[in-house]
N, C-alpha and C positions, 0 to 999 in steps of 0.2 A: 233372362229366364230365371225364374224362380225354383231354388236347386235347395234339395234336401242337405245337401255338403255344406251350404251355406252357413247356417247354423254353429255347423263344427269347425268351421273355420274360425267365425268371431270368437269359438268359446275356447280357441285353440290361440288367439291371440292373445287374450286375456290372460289366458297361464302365467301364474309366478313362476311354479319350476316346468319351464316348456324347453320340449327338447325341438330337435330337426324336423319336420312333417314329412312326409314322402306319400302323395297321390297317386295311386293305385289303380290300372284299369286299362280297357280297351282303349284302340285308338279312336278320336271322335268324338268320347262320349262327354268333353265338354270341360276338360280339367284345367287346361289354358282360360280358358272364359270364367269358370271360379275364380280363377287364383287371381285375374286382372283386377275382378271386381274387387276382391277383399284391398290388393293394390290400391285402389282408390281412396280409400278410408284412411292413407298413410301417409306423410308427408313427402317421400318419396320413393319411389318403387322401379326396383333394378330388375329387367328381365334378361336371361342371360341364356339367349337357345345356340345350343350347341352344334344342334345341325343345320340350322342358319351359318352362324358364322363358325368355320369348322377352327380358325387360330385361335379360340377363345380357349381350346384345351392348352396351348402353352402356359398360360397364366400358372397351371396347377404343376406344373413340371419343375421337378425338384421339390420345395418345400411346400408341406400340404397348411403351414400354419394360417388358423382361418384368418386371424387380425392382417398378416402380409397380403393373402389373396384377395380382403375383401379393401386394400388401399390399394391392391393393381385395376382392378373393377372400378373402383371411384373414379380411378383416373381414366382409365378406357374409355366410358361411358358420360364423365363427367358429370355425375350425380353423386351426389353422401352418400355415404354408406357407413348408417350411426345407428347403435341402438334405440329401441324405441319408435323413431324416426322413420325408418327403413323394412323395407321388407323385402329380400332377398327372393329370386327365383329362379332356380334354375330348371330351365326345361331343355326336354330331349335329353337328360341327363345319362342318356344311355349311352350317348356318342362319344364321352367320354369318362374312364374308366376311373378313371384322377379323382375328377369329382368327384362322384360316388363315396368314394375312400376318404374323400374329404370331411363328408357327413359328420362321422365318430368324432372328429377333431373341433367342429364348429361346436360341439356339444358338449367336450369337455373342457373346451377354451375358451371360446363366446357363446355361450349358451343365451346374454340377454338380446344378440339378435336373433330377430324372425327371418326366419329361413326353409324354405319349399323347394322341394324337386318332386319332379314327374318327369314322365316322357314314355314313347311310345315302346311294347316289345319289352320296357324297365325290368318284368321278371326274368326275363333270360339274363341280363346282366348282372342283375342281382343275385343268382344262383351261382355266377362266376365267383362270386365277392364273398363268401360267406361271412369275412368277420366283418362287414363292410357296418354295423353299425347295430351289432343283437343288445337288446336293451338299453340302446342312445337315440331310439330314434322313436316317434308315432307314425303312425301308419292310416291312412283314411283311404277305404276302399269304393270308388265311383261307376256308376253305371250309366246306361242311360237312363232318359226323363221315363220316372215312374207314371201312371196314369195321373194319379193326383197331383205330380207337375205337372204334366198336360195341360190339367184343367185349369191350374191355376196361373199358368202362362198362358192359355187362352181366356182369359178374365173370370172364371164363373169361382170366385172364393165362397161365395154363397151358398154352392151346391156343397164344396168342402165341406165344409161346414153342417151343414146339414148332412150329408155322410155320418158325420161323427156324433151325430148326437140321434138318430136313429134307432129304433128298437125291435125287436119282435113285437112289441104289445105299439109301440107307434111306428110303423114303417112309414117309410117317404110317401107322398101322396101318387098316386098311380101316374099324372101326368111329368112329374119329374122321375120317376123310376125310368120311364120310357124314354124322356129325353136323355139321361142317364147312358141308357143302355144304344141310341143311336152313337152318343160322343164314343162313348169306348168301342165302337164296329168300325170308326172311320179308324181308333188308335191302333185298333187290328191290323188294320191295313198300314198304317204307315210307320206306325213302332217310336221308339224316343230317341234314336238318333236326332240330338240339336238342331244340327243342319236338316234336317227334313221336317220338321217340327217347325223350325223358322220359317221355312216355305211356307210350308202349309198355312201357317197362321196370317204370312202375307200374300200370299198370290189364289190359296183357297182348290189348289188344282191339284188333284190327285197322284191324276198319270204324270205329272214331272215330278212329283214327288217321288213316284216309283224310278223314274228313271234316273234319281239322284242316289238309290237306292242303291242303283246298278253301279254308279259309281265308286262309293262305297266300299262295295263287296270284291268291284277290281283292284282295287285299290290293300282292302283287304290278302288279294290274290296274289298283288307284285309285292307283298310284304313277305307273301312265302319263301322269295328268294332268301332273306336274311336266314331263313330255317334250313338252308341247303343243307349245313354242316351235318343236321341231325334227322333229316327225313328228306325223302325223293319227294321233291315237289308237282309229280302227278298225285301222288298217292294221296298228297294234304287236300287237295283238292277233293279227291271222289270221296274221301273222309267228309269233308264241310260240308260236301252236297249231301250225303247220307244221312246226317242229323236230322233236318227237318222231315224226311223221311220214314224214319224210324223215331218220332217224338210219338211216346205214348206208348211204347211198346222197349220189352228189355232191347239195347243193344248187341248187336250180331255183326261180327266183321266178317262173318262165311255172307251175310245179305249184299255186300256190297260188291265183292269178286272171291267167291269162292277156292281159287286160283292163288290167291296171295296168299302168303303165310301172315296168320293173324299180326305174331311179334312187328310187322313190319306196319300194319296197319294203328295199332297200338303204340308206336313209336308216335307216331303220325296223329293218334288223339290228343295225345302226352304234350305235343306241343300245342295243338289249337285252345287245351285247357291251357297250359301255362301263358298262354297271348290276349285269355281273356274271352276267347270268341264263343268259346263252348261250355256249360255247365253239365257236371257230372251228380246225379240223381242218384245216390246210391241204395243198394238194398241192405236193412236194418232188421234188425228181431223183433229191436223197441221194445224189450222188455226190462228197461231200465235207462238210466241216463248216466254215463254221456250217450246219445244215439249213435254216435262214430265208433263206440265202441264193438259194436258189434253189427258188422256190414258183413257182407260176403264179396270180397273182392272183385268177382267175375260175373256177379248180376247185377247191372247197372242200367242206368239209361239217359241218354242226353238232350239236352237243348240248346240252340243257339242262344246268346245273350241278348240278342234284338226280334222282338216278335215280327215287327215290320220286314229284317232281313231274313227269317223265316221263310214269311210271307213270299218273297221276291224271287229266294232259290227257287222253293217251289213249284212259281209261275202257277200260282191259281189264278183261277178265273176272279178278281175280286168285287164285282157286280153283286153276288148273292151276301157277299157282308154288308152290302151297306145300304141293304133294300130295309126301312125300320120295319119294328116288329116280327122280325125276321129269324128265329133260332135256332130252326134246324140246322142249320150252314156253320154256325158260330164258333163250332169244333171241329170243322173239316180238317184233315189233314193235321191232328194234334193241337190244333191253332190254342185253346181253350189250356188244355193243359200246361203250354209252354207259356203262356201270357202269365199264368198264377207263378209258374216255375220263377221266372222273371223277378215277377211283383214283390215274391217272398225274399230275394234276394236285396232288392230296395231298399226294403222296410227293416230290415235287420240294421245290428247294430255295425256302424262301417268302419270301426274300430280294427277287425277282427277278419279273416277269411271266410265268408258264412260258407256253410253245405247244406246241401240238400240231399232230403233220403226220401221213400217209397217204404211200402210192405207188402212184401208177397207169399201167399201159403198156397204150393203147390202139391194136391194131392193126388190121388186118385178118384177120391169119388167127389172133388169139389177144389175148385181153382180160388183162393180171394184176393182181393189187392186193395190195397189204402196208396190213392196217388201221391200223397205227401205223408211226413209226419213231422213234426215239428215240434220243438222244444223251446215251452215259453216260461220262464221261471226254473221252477221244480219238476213243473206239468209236460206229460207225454201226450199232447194234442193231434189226432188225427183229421187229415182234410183230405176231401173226396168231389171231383171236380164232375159238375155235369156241365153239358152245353144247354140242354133244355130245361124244363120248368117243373119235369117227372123223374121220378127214378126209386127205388125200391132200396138203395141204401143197404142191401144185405153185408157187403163185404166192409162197410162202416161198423155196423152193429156186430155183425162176428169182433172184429177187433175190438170193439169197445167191452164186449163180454170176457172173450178169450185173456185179453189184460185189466181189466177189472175197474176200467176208467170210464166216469162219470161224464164227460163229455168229447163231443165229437161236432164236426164242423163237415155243414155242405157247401160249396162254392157256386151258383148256378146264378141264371137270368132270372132268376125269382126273385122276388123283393125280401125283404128283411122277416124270418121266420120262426117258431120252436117250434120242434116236434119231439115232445120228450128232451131224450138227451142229448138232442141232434139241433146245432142251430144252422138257419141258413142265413146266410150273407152272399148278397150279390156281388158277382164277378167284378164289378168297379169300386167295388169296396174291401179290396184283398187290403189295404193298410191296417184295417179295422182288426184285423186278425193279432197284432202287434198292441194295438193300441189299448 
């Protein structure tokens, strides 16, 4: 598969002064599979999963110095482990704590080897660690396959391509906008989990796609046990179910069981954020930047990180996504908004923990909302998602007036547009927004 992380991993090998790397991310979404590939390019390449083999944490017991532990590993595995040469990985790094700790020391002692950890849940252990490696380490945050990987792990670089060069004054020719907008109704449906992406692009079958789906999300499910310590694992549950639920709309823990006291419920988002699974949409003023500066803690809204597993909680009907030319449907169920939510999260730079914000001006004689806002440069840029091909854009333009900014963005199944100060770009082409 053809992975946005890819990139930053070559340019992260190339580094003179390169520190530790630490892969960042949901379970699934494919960090083992980067890392192997990059693996390949080296002359040899130690993978070292922790919870595979679980005696592998003795090795770090007692002295953390990286030159000793990475001659106990040679020997273990019977492969070098040399500068240049080698590329270190450790995964599942979570299962042991050693390592972790180890990091700082690889980086103030062997800094010329390449060296990677990831693994699953990683933020929970890492919150344990704090000094576990603040300014000795980089950081690449991974999600799943953005649509434009999709497409270009299903062969059509061409369309990429032409994506990107695209205008209001030249849009795509009508017969590729539409075939366009079929690919992204099936991405609807099955989202950019690898493993169901893989399927799909071999077997072509939808419904086991969905039911690897189900997988997935169990699996997701028996990970809550690890969250015992710090939330009732019914509660994370009717939490996870609620998101796709309430996409599109502020979050409300009285919506889910009015009965629980919120704090317990809250506890219980606190973790699904911190594991990855959920994205927090927060509300901003935007009347300046940073955008984070100015949120209101308590009005927020969330999305799952996989449109596909969206899709699955849900249990929609998915017939009416993938009828072509089809747009009504395209937003059922938040679908539309949580895909951009997603998308934007991709495209950013994965350096960094990206966030996402909203704007809402609640009055009395007039309600407005901007579904996104986003911060590209300098520029305070507002995006406004439709599912169909109409829409009147008022609460676009209140905002673009009210803050006194020159452009504003529509999201829809429309093909590539200006209207005034307002551009539209098609929903398969959220990269563009970055680009």
């Amino acid at each position: 598969m053809k992975r946005i992380i890819d990139e930053h991993l070559l340019s992260w090998k190339s580094e003179t002064k390169r520190k530790p790397l630490v892969i960042r991310g949901a379970r699934q979404v494919g960090k083992t599979f980067s890392v192997r590939q990059l693996g390949g390019i080296f002359d040899h390449f130690v993978e070292v999963n922790f919870e595979k083999d679980r005696r592998l944490a003795s090795l770090f017991a007692g002295s953390l110095d990286p030159k000793n532990i990475c001659e106990k590993l040679s020997a273990y595995y019977q492969i070098p482990v040399t500068p240049g040469n080698t590329l270190l990985f450790f995964d599942e790094i979570q299962v042991c704590p050693d390592a972790i700790r180890s990091l700082r020391f690889f980086y103030e002692d062997f800094p010329e080897l390449h060296l990677i950890a990831a693994g699953s849940l990683l933020e929970f252990a890492l919150s344990e660690i704090p000094s576990h490696g603040v300014g000795r380490l980089t950081n690449l945050f991974m999600y799943p396959l953005s649509f434009e990987e999709f497409l270009k792990t299903s062969g059509y670089e061409a369309l990429c391509e032409l994506i990107h060069t695209a205008t209001p004054i030249k849009p795509l020719d009508t017969v590729l906008h539409l075939k366009l907008l079929d690919i992204l109704r099936v991405f609807l449906v099955i989202g950019g989990m690898p493993e169901v992406v893989a399927h799909y692009l071999e077997e072509r079958n939808i419904t086991a796609c969905q039911h690897i789906l189900d997988d997935i999300i169990l699996t997701m499910r028996d990970d809550f046990a690890k969250y015992r310590k710090r939330a009732p694992l019914g509660r994370l549950d009717e939490v996870l179910n609620a998101i796709p639920f309430q996409a599109g709309n502020k979050f409300k823990y009285a919506t889910i069981d009015s009965n629980v006291k919120s704090a317990v419920y809250k506890d219980c988002l606190d973790m699904l954020l911190q594991a990855g699974l959920v994205e927090k949409i927060n509300n901003t003023d935007a009347r300046g930047i940073p955008l984070g500066a100015q949120i209101k803690p308590n009005m927020f809204k969330t999305i799952l990180f996989d449109v596909g597993i969206h899709q699955r909680i849900q249990r929609n009907d998915i017939t009416p996504f993938l009828i072509p030319h089809n747009d009504k449907d395209i937003n059922r169920g938040g679908i539309a908004e949580a895909f951009v939510g997603t998308e934007l999260l991709k495209y950013a730079d994965p350096h960094i923990p990206s966030s996402l914000y909203y704007w809402h001006r609640e009055s009395k004689s007039s309600n407005a909302e901007v579904d996104y806002v986003i911060q590209k440069g300098m520029e305070i840029i507002p995006l406004e998602v439709k599912s169909g091909t109409k829409g009147q854009m008022q609460s676009l333009h209140l905002f673009l007036k009210e803050r006194n900014l020159q452009k504003g963005i529509r999201i829809s199944t429309e093909n590539f547009a200006e209207y005034g100060t307002i551009s539209t770009i098609p929903m398969y082409a959220v990269s563009r927004i970055y680009g």
